[in-house]
C-alpha positions in Angstrom: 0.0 0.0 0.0 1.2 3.7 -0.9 1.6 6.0 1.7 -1.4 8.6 0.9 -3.7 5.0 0.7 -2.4 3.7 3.9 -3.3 7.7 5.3 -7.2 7.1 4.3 -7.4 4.1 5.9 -5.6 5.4 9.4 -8.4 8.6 8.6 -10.8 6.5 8.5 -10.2 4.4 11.2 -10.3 7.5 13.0 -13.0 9.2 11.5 -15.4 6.2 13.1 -13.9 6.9 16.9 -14.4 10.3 16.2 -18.4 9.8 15.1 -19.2 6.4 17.4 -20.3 8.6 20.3 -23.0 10.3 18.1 -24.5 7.3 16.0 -28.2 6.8 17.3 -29.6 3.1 16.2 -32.0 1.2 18.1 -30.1 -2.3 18.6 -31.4 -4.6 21.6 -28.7 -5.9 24.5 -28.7 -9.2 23.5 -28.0 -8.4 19.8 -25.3 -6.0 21.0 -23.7 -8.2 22.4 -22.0 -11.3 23.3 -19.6 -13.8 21.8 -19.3 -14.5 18.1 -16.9 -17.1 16.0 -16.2 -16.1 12.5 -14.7 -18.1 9.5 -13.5 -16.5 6.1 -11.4 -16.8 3.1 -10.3 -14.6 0.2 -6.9 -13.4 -2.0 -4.0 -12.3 -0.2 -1.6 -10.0 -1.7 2.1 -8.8 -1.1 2.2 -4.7 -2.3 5.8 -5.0 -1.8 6.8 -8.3 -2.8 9.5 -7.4 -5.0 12.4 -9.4 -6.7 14.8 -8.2 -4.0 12.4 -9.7 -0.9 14.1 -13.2 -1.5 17.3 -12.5 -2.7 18.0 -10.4 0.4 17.5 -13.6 2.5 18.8 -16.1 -0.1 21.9 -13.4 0.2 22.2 -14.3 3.7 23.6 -18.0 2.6 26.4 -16.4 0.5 23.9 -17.0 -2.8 23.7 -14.0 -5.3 21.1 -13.9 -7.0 19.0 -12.3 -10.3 15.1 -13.3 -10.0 13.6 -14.6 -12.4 10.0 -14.8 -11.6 8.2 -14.1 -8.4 4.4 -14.7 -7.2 2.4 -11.8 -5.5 -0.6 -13.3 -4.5 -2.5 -17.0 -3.6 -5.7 -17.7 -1.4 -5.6 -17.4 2.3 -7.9 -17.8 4.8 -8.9 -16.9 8.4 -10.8 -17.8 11.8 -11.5 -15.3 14.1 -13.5 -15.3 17.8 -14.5 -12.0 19.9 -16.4 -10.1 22.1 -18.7 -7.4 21.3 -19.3 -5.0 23.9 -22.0 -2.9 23.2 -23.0 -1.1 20.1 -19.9 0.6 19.3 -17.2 -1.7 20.2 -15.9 -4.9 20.1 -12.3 -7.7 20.7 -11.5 -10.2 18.6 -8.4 -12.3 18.1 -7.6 -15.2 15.7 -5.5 -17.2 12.8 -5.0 -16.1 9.3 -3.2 -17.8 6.8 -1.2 -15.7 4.0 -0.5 -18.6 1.3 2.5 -19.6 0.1 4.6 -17.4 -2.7 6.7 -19.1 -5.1 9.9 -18.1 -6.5 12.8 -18.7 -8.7 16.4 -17.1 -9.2 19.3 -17.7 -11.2 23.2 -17.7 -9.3 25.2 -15.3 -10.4 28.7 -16.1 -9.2 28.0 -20.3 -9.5 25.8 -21.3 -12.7 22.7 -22.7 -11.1 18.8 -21.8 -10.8 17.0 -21.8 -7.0 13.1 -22.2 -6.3 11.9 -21.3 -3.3 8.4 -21.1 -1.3 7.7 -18.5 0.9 4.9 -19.1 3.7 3.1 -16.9 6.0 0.5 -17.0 8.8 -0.6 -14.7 11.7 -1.8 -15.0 15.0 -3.9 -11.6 15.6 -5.7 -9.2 18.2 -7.5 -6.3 17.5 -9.8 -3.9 19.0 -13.1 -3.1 16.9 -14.4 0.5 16.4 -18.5 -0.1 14.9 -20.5 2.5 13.1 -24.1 1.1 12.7 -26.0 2.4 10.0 -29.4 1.1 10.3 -31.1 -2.1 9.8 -29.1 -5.0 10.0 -25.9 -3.1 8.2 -22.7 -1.3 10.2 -19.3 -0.4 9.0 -16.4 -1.3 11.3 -12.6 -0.1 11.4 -10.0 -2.3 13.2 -6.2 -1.8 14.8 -4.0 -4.3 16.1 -1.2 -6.4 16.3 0.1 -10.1 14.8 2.2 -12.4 16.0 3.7 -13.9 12.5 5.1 -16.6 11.9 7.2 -17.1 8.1 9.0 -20.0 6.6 11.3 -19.9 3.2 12.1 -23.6 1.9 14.7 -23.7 -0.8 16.4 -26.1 -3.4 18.2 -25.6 -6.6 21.1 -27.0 -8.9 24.3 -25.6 -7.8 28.1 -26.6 -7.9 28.7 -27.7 -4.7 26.3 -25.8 -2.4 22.5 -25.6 -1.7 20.1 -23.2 -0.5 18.8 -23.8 3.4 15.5 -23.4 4.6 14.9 -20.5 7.0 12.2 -19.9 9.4 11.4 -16.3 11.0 9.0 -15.2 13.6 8.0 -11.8 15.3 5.2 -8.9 15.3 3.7 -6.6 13.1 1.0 -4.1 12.9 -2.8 -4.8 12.0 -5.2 -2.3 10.2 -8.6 -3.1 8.4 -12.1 -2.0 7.5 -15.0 -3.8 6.3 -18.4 -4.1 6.7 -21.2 -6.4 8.1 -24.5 -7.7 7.8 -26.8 -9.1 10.6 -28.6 -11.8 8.8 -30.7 -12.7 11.4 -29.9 -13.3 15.7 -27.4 -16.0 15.2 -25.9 -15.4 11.9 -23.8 -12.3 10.0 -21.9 -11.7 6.9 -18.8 -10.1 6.9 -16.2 -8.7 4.1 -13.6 -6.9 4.9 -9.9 -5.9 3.8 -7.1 -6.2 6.5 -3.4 -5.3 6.1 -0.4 -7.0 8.3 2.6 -4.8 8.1 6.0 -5.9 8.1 5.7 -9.6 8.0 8.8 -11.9 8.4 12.4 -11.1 9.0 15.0 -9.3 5.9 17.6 -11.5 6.0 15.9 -14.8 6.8 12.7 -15.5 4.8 12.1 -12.1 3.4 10.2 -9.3 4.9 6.9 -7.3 2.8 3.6 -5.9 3.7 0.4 -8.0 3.2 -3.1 -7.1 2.0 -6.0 -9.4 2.7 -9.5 -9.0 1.0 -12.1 -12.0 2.6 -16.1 -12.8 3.1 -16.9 -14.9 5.4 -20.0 -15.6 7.9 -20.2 -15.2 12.0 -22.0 -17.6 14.6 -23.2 -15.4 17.6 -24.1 -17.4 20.3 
Protein backbone atom coordinates (compact mmCIF):
# COMPACT_ATOMS: atom_id res chain seq x y z
CA UNK A 1 0.00 0.00 0.00
CA UNK A 2 1.23 3.72 -0.89
CA UNK A 3 1.59 6.05 1.67
CA UNK A 4 -1.42 8.57 0.92
CA UNK A 5 -3.72 5.02 0.74
CA UNK A 6 -2.44 3.70 3.92
CA UNK A 7 -3.31 7.73 5.33
CA UNK A 8 -7.18 7.12 4.31
CA UNK A 9 -7.36 4.08 5.93
CA UNK A 10 -5.59 5.38 9.37
CA UNK A 11 -8.38 8.58 8.63
CA UNK A 12 -10.80 6.54 8.46
CA UNK A 13 -10.23 4.37 11.22
CA UNK A 14 -10.30 7.48 13.02
CA UNK A 15 -13.04 9.24 11.55
CA UNK A 16 -15.41 6.17 13.08
CA UNK A 17 -13.93 6.89 16.92
CA UNK A 18 -14.45 10.35 16.24
CA UNK A 19 -18.45 9.79 15.06
CA UNK A 20 -19.22 6.42 17.45
CA UNK A 21 -20.28 8.63 20.25
CA UNK A 22 -22.99 10.27 18.08
CA UNK A 23 -24.54 7.34 16.04
CA UNK A 24 -28.20 6.80 17.33
CA UNK A 25 -29.63 3.10 16.17
CA UNK A 26 -32.01 1.16 18.06
CA UNK A 27 -30.05 -2.27 18.60
CA UNK A 28 -31.37 -4.60 21.56
CA UNK A 29 -28.70 -5.90 24.51
CA UNK A 30 -28.70 -9.16 23.52
CA UNK A 31 -27.96 -8.36 19.84
CA UNK A 32 -25.33 -6.05 20.96
CA UNK A 33 -23.70 -8.17 22.44
CA UNK A 34 -22.02 -11.32 23.30
CA UNK A 35 -19.64 -13.83 21.78
CA UNK A 36 -19.31 -14.54 18.05
CA UNK A 37 -16.87 -17.08 15.96
CA UNK A 38 -16.21 -16.08 12.54
CA UNK A 39 -14.69 -18.12 9.53
CA UNK A 40 -13.50 -16.51 6.15
CA UNK A 41 -11.38 -16.76 3.06
CA UNK A 42 -10.29 -14.57 0.21
CA UNK A 43 -6.90 -13.42 -1.95
CA UNK A 44 -4.03 -12.29 -0.17
CA UNK A 45 -1.65 -9.96 -1.74
CA UNK A 46 2.05 -8.83 -1.13
CA UNK A 47 2.21 -4.72 -2.34
CA UNK A 48 5.82 -5.03 -1.81
CA UNK A 49 6.81 -8.30 -2.84
CA UNK A 50 9.53 -7.35 -5.01
CA UNK A 51 12.38 -9.44 -6.68
CA UNK A 52 14.82 -8.16 -4.00
CA UNK A 53 12.39 -9.70 -0.95
CA UNK A 54 14.11 -13.20 -1.49
CA UNK A 55 17.27 -12.50 -2.68
CA UNK A 56 18.04 -10.45 0.41
CA UNK A 57 17.49 -13.55 2.49
CA UNK A 58 18.79 -16.13 -0.06
CA UNK A 59 21.93 -13.43 0.25
CA UNK A 60 22.22 -14.34 3.66
CA UNK A 61 23.56 -17.98 2.61
CA UNK A 62 26.40 -16.44 0.48
CA UNK A 63 23.95 -16.99 -2.77
CA UNK A 64 23.74 -14.00 -5.25
CA UNK A 65 21.15 -13.94 -7.05
CA UNK A 66 18.98 -12.27 -10.33
CA UNK A 67 15.06 -13.27 -10.04
CA UNK A 68 13.55 -14.65 -12.38
CA UNK A 69 10.02 -14.82 -11.65
CA UNK A 70 8.20 -14.06 -8.38
CA UNK A 71 4.42 -14.68 -7.22
CA UNK A 72 2.40 -11.81 -5.54
CA UNK A 73 -0.61 -13.34 -4.52
CA UNK A 74 -2.54 -16.95 -3.56
CA UNK A 75 -5.66 -17.72 -1.40
CA UNK A 76 -5.57 -17.35 2.30
CA UNK A 77 -7.89 -17.83 4.78
CA UNK A 78 -8.92 -16.88 8.42
CA UNK A 79 -10.83 -17.81 11.81
CA UNK A 80 -11.53 -15.30 14.11
CA UNK A 81 -13.50 -15.27 17.84
CA UNK A 82 -14.51 -11.98 19.87
CA UNK A 83 -16.43 -10.07 22.11
CA UNK A 84 -18.69 -7.44 21.31
CA UNK A 85 -19.29 -4.97 23.89
CA UNK A 86 -22.01 -2.91 23.15
CA UNK A 87 -22.98 -1.15 20.06
CA UNK A 88 -19.94 0.64 19.34
CA UNK A 89 -17.16 -1.66 20.17
CA UNK A 90 -15.95 -4.93 20.12
CA UNK A 91 -12.33 -7.71 20.71
CA UNK A 92 -11.54 -10.18 18.63
CA UNK A 93 -8.37 -12.30 18.14
CA UNK A 94 -7.59 -15.19 15.67
CA UNK A 95 -5.45 -17.23 12.79
CA UNK A 96 -4.98 -16.13 9.31
CA UNK A 97 -3.18 -17.82 6.82
CA UNK A 98 -1.24 -15.69 4.02
CA UNK A 99 -0.53 -18.62 1.26
CA UNK A 100 2.52 -19.63 0.07
CA UNK A 101 4.58 -17.45 -2.67
CA UNK A 102 6.69 -19.09 -5.10
CA UNK A 103 9.91 -18.09 -6.52
CA UNK A 104 12.75 -18.67 -8.70
CA UNK A 105 16.45 -17.15 -9.21
CA UNK A 106 19.31 -17.66 -11.20
CA UNK A 107 23.15 -17.74 -9.34
CA UNK A 108 25.24 -15.32 -10.38
CA UNK A 109 28.70 -16.10 -9.25
CA UNK A 110 27.98 -20.30 -9.50
CA UNK A 111 25.80 -21.29 -12.74
CA UNK A 112 22.72 -22.70 -11.07
CA UNK A 113 18.83 -21.83 -10.77
CA UNK A 114 17.01 -21.79 -7.02
CA UNK A 115 13.12 -22.16 -6.35
CA UNK A 116 11.93 -21.29 -3.27
CA UNK A 117 8.35 -21.12 -1.32
CA UNK A 118 7.67 -18.46 0.93
CA UNK A 119 4.87 -19.12 3.71
CA UNK A 120 3.09 -16.86 5.99
CA UNK A 121 0.51 -17.04 8.78
CA UNK A 122 -0.58 -14.74 11.67
CA UNK A 123 -1.78 -15.02 15.04
CA UNK A 124 -3.92 -11.60 15.61
CA UNK A 125 -5.74 -9.20 18.24
CA UNK A 126 -7.46 -6.34 17.50
CA UNK A 127 -9.80 -3.85 19.02
CA UNK A 128 -13.12 -3.12 16.86
CA UNK A 129 -14.36 0.53 16.45
CA UNK A 130 -18.45 -0.08 14.93
CA UNK A 131 -20.49 2.47 13.12
CA UNK A 132 -24.12 1.15 12.68
CA UNK A 133 -26.03 2.38 9.95
CA UNK A 134 -29.44 1.15 10.25
CA UNK A 135 -31.13 -2.08 9.80
CA UNK A 136 -29.11 -5.02 10.04
CA UNK A 137 -25.94 -3.07 8.24
CA UNK A 138 -22.72 -1.34 10.21
CA UNK A 139 -19.31 -0.42 8.95
CA UNK A 140 -16.36 -1.30 11.32
CA UNK A 141 -12.62 -0.12 11.40
CA UNK A 142 -10.04 -2.35 13.17
CA UNK A 143 -6.21 -1.80 14.80
CA UNK A 144 -4.04 -4.35 16.14
CA UNK A 145 -1.20 -6.36 16.29
CA UNK A 146 0.10 -10.11 14.80
CA UNK A 147 2.25 -12.39 15.96
CA UNK A 148 3.73 -13.87 12.52
CA UNK A 149 5.15 -16.59 11.92
CA UNK A 150 7.25 -17.13 8.12
CA UNK A 151 8.96 -19.99 6.56
CA UNK A 152 11.32 -19.87 3.16
CA UNK A 153 12.09 -23.58 1.93
CA UNK A 154 14.75 -23.65 -0.84
CA UNK A 155 16.37 -26.11 -3.38
CA UNK A 156 18.21 -25.64 -6.62
CA UNK A 157 21.12 -27.04 -8.90
CA UNK A 158 24.32 -25.62 -7.80
CA UNK A 159 28.06 -26.63 -7.87
CA UNK A 160 28.70 -27.69 -4.65
CA UNK A 161 26.29 -25.82 -2.43
CA UNK A 162 22.54 -25.61 -1.67
CA UNK A 163 20.12 -23.22 -0.52
CA UNK A 164 18.77 -23.83 3.41
CA UNK A 165 15.52 -23.42 4.61
CA UNK A 166 14.94 -20.45 6.97
CA UNK A 167 12.16 -19.89 9.39
CA UNK A 168 11.38 -16.26 11.01
CA UNK A 169 9.01 -15.19 13.56
CA UNK A 170 7.99 -11.83 15.34
CA UNK A 171 5.19 -8.91 15.30
CA UNK A 172 3.71 -6.63 13.09
CA UNK A 173 0.98 -4.13 12.86
CA UNK A 174 -2.77 -4.76 12.02
CA UNK A 175 -5.22 -2.27 10.20
CA UNK A 176 -8.57 -3.11 8.39
CA UNK A 177 -12.08 -1.99 7.47
CA UNK A 178 -15.01 -3.78 6.28
CA UNK A 179 -18.42 -4.14 6.70
CA UNK A 180 -21.20 -6.44 8.07
CA UNK A 181 -24.50 -7.67 7.80
CA UNK A 182 -26.82 -9.08 10.56
CA UNK A 183 -28.55 -11.76 8.76
CA UNK A 184 -30.70 -12.73 11.37
CA UNK A 185 -29.95 -13.28 15.65
CA UNK A 186 -27.40 -16.00 15.21
CA UNK A 187 -25.91 -15.37 11.88
CA UNK A 188 -23.81 -12.31 9.97
CA UNK A 189 -21.95 -11.71 6.90
CA UNK A 190 -18.78 -10.10 6.89
CA UNK A 191 -16.24 -8.71 4.06
CA UNK A 192 -13.62 -6.88 4.89
CA UNK A 193 -9.86 -5.92 3.83
CA UNK A 194 -7.07 -6.24 6.47
CA UNK A 195 -3.38 -5.33 6.08
CA UNK A 196 -0.44 -7.05 8.29
CA UNK A 197 2.63 -4.77 8.08
CA UNK A 198 6.05 -5.85 8.11
CA UNK A 199 5.72 -9.56 7.99
CA UNK A 200 8.76 -11.87 8.40
CA UNK A 201 12.45 -11.05 9.03
CA UNK A 202 14.97 -9.29 5.90
CA UNK A 203 17.60 -11.53 5.96
CA UNK A 204 15.87 -14.79 6.83
CA UNK A 205 12.66 -15.54 4.79
CA UNK A 206 12.15 -12.05 3.45
CA UNK A 207 10.24 -9.33 4.91
CA UNK A 208 6.86 -7.27 2.82
CA UNK A 209 3.59 -5.92 3.74
CA UNK A 210 0.43 -8.03 3.20
CA UNK A 211 -3.11 -7.13 2.04
CA UNK A 212 -6.01 -9.37 2.72
CA UNK A 213 -9.54 -8.97 1.02
CA UNK A 214 -12.15 -11.99 2.59
CA UNK A 215 -16.10 -12.79 3.11
CA UNK A 216 -16.87 -14.86 5.40
CA UNK A 217 -19.98 -15.55 7.86
CA UNK A 218 -20.23 -15.17 11.96
CA UNK A 219 -21.98 -17.59 14.64
CA UNK A 220 -23.21 -15.45 17.60
CA UNK A 221 -24.05 -17.41 20.26
Amino acid sequence: MTRPTHSIALGVFALLLITLPGAVRAQTADRAEGYYLGLGAGAARSADFNRGAFDLALQAQTLTLRTTSVEDHDTGWNLYAGYRLGRHWAVEGGYTSLGRYRYEGQVVQDPGTVQATFKAEVWKLAVLAILPLGGDVEVFGKAGSGYWRTRLDSQGSLSGRSAQPAEARGYGSLLGLGIGWRMSDALSARVEWERFGRVGQADRTGRVDFDFASIGLQYHF
